[in-house]
C-alpha positions as CSV (number, residue, x, y, z in Angstrom):
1,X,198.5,128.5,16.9
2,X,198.7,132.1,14.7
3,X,195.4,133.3,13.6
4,X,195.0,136.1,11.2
5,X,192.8,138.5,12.9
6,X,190.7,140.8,10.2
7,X,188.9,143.9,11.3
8,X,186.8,145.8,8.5
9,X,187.8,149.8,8.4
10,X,184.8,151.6,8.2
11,X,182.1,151.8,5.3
12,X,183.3,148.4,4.7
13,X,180.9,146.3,6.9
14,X,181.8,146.8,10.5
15,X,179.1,143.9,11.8
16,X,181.9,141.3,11.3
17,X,185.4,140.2,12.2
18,X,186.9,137.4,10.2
19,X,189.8,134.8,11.2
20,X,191.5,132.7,8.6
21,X,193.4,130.4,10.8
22,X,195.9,128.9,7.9
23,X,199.7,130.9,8.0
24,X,202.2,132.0,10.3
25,X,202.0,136.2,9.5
26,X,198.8,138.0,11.1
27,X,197.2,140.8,8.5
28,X,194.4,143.0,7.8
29,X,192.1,142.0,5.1
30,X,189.8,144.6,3.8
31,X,187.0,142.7,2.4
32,X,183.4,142.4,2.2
33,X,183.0,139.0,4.5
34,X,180.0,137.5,2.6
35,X,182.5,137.3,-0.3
36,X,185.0,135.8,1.7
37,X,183.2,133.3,2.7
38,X,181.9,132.6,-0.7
39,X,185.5,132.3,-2.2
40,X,186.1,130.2,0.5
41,X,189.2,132.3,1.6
42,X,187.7,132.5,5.2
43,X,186.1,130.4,7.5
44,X,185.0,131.9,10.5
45,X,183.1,135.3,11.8
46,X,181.2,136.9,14.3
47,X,179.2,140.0,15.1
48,X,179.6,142.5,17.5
49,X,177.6,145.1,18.8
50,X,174.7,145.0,15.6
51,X,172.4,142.8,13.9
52,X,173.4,140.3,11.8
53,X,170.5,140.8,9.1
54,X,172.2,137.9,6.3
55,X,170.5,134.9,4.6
56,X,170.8,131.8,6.3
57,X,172.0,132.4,9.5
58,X,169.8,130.6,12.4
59,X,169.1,133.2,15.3
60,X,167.3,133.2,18.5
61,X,165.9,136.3,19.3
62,X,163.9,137.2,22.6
63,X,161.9,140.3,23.2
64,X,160.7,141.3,26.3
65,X,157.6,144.1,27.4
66,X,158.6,147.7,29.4
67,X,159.2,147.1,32.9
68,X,156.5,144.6,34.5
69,X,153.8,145.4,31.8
70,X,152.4,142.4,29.8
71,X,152.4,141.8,26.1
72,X,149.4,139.1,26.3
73,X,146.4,139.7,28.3
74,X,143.7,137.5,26.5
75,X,143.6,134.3,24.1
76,X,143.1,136.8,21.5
77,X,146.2,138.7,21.9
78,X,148.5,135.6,21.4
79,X,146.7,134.8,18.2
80,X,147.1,138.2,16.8
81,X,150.9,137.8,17.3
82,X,151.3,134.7,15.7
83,X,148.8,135.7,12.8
84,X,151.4,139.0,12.2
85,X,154.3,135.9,12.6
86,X,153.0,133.8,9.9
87,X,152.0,136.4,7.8
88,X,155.5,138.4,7.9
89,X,157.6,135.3,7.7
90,X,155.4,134.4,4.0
91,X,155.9,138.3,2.9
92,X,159.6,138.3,4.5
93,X,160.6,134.5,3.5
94,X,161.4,133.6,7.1
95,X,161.5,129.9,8.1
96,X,160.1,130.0,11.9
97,X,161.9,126.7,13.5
98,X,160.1,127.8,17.4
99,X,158.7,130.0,19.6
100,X,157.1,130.6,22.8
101,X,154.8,133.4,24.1
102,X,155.3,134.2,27.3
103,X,152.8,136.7,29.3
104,X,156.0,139.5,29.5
105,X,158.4,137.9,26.6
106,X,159.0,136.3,23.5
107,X,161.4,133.6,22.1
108,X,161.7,133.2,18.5
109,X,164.3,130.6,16.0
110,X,164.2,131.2,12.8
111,X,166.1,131.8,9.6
112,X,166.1,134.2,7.2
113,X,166.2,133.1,3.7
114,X,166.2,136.5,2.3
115,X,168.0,139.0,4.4
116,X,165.2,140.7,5.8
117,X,165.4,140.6,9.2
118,X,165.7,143.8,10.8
119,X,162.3,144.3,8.1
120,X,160.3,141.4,9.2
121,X,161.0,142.2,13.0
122,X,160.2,145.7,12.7
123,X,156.8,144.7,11.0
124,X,156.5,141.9,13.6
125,X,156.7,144.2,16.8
126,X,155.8,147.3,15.8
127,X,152.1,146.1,14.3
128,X,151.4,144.3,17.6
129,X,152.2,147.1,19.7
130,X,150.1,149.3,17.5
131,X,147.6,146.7,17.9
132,X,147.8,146.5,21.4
133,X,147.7,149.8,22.4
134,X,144.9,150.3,20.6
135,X,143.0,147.9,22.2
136,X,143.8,148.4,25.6
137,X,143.4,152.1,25.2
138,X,147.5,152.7,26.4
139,X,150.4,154.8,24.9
140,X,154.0,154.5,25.2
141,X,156.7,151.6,24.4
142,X,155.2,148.1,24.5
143,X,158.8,146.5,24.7
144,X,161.6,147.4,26.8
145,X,164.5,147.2,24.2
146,X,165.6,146.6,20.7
147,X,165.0,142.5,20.1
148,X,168.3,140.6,21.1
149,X,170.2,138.3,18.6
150,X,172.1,135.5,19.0
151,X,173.2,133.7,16.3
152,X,173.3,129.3,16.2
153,X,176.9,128.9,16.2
154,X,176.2,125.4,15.0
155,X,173.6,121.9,15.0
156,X,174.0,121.5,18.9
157,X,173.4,125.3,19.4
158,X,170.3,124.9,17.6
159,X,168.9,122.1,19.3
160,X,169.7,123.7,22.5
161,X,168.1,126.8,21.5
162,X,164.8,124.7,20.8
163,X,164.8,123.1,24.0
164,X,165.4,126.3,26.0
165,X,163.0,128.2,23.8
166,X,159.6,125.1,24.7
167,X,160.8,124.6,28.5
168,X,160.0,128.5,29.0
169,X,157.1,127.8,30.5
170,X,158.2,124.6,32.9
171,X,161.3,127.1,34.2
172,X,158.9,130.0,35.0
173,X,156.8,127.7,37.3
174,X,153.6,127.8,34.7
175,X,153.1,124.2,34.3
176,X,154.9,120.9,35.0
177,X,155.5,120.2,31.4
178,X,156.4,121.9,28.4
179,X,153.9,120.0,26.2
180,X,151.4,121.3,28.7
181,X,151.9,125.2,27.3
182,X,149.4,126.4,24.7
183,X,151.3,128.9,23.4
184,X,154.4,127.3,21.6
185,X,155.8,125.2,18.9
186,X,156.2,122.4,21.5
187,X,153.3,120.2,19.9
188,X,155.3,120.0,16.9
189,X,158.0,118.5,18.1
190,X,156.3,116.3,20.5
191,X,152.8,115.2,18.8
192,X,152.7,112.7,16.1
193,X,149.2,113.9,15.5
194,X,150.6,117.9,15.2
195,X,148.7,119.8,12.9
196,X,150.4,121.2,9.5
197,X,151.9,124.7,10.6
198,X,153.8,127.5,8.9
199,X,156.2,126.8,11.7
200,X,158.9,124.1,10.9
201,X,160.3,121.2,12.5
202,X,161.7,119.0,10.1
203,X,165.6,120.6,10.3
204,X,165.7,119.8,14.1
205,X,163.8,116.5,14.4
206,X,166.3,115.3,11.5
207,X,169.4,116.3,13.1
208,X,168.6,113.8,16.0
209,X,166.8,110.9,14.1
210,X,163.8,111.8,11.9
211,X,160.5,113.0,12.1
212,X,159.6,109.5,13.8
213,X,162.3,108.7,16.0
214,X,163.4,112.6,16.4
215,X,160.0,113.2,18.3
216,X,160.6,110.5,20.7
217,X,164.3,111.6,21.3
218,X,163.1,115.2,21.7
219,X,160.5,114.5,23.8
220,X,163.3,112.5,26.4
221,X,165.5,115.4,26.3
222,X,162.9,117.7,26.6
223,X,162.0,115.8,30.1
224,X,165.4,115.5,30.7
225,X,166.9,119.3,29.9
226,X,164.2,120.7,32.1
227,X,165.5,119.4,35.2
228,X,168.9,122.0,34.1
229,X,169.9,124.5,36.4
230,X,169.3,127.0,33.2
231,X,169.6,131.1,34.1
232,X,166.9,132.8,31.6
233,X,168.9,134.9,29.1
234,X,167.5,138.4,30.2
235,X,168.9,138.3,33.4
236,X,172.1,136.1,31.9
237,X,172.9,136.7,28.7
238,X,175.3,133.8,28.2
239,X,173.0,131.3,29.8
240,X,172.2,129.7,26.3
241,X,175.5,128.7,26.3
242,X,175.8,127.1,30.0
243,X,172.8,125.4,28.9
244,X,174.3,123.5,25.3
245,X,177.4,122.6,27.8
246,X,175.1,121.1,29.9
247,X,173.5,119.4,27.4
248,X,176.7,118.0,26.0
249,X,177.1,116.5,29.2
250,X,173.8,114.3,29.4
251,X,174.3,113.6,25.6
252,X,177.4,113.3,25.0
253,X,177.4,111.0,21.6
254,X,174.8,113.4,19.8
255,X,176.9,116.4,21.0
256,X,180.2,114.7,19.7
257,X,178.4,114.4,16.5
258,X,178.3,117.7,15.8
259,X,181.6,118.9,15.9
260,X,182.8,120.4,12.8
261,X,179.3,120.3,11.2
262,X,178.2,123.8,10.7
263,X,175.5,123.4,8.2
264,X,173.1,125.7,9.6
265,X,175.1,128.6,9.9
266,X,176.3,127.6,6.1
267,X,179.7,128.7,7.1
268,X,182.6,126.9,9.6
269,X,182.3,128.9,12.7
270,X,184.8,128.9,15.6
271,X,184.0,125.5,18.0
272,X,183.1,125.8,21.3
273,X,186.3,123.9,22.6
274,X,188.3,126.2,20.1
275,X,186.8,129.1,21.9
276,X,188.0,127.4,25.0
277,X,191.7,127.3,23.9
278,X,191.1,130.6,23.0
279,X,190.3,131.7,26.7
280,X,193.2,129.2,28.3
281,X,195.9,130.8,25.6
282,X,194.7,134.2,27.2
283,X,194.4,133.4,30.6
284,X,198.1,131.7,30.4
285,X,199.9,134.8,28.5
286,X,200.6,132.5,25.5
287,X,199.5,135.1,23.0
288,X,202.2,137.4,24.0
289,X,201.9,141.1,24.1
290,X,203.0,142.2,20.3
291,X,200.2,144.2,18.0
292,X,199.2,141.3,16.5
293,X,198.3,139.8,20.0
294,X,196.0,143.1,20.5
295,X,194.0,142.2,17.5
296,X,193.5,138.8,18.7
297,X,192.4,139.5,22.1
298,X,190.2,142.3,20.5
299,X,188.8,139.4,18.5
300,X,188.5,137.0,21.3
301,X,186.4,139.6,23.1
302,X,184.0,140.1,19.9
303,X,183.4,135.8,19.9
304,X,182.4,136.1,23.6
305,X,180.2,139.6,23.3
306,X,178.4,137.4,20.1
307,X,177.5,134.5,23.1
308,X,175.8,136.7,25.1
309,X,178.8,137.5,28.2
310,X,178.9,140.6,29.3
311,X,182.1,142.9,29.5
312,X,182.3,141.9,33.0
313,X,181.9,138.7,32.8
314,X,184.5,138.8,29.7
315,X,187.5,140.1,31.9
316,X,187.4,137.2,34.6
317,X,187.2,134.8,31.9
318,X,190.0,136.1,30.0
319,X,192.1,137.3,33.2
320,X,192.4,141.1,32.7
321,X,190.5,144.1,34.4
322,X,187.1,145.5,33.1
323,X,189.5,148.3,31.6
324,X,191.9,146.4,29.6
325,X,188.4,145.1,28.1
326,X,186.7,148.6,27.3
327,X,190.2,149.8,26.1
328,X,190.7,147.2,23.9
329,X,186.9,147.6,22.5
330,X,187.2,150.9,21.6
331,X,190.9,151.0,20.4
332,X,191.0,151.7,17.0
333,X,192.6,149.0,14.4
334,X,195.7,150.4,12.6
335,X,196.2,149.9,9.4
């Protein structure tokens, strides 16, 4: 199968590469990618190395504290973070689907309905820091790092992101079961009885049976998922994605029903089994060696960087050296 492989030149947008998978001749398009998409000329990107900050794209972002410090000491410190969270996401127009507050790390899914992401997070974690500090009497970085991103490729991403996010707790050894932790959107998924929140459950509980049924059905693979064999995403960064594939597995006619329904990305993203062709066409040498094949590989590399696998990682997957990998990163398109 020829893709054409699209690489914005600089000033242009560089957070996104574009294939249009319809033609036999590979070529450089030089267009904004929102419009793209919009005209309906393209139907499938990716980020790379920064934030994708756009309306309507479903991420799960994690933030952990500096080194062994904790972010929540006390009840109250938990409340103050989701006070800032509901707050921000009115001010910001963010649509929270779930989190969970850990004592050294944070999970949050949501959606940004206004393309203030990078805003809303900077308000988020930099007034509970100041916050904190202040009470505790400390100085320095309260988190570690930059927030991560990864964005729901499509409705069984999400729904595995959901589960990952409220079994937190049961994979760290706090409590037996998720509806057990105080500090998530759990109850909403699970109670019947769930107070009215600004966080929402509606999209997810729908996409697997309705607020009724959905709440039963969640809380079965809720029991179910947390007996996975799941890596946490700070020590693996592709383990959200070992973890839908598992899923898959143990729901196999909910998984299958997703496949080629991308309404929550609001675009048609690359499918994980196209991805997988993908990697076999590389591994095999069926995608050649000619420039085009460059760009495609170089493109290959960007899907798997935006699932969280690391450089090393990418390499054995693909079958080339941790060289060919950095060269082909940093080798400049040609136009």
């Amino acid at each position: 199968m020829c893709v054409k492989f699209v690489h914005l030149p600089s000033g242009s947008n560089p957070n996104f590469y574009i294939l249009a998978p319809k033609g036999q001749v590979c070529k450089i398009i030089a267009m904004d990618p929102l419009d793209l998409i919009q005209q309906g000329k393209v139907k499938r990107y990716f980020r790379t190395t920064r934030k994708l900050t756009s309306a309507r794209l479903v991420s799960h972002l994690t933030q952990r504290a500096a080194g062994k410090e904790p972010l929540f000491i006390e009840d109250g410190d938990y409340l103050s973070l989701l006070a800032n969270l509901k707050e921000i996401a009115q001010k910001r127009s963010l649509s929270v689907f779930a989190f969970c507050l850990m004592s050294n790390h944070i999970h949050l899914l949501l959606r940004p309905e206004a393309g203030e992401l990078a805003a809303a997070m900077r308000d988020l974690f930099s007034r509970y820091a100041l916050f904190f500090n202040r009470k505790y009497e400390r100085k320095g970085h309260l988190f570690g790092s930059p927030y991560r991103q990864a964005v729901c490729l499509d409705e069984g991403y999400l729904i595995a992101a959901s589960l990952y996010i409220h079994n937190n707790p049961v994979k760290a050894g706090i409590c037996q079961s998720a509806t057990k932790y105080r500090w998530s959107s759990v109850r909403l998924y699970c109670d019947d009885q769930a107070p009215a929140s600004f966080v929402s459950s509606e999209l997810i509980l729908d996409l697997i049976g309705g607020a009724e049924k959905g709440r039963d059905k969640y809380r079965r693979m809720l029991e179910k998922s947390k007996a996975l064999d799941a890596e946490m995403v700070f020590e693996q960064p592709d383990a959200l994605e070992g973890f839908r594939k598992a899923l898959a597995e143990i729901f196999p006619s909910l998984f299958r029903s997703f496949r080629g329904v991308k309404n929550v990305a609001e675009a048609d993203l690359l499918d994980p089994e196209e991805l997988e062709q993908q990697i076999e066409a590389a591994r095999s040498g069926k995608l050649g060696s000619r420039p085009q094949t460059r760009k495609a590989m170089q493109f290959l590399i960007a899907q798997l960087i935006s699932r969280g696998f690391t450089k090393v990682k990418i390499a054995e997957m693909i079958g080339v050296s941790r060289k060919t990998v950095y060269n082909l990163l940093n080798q400049k398109p040609k136009h």
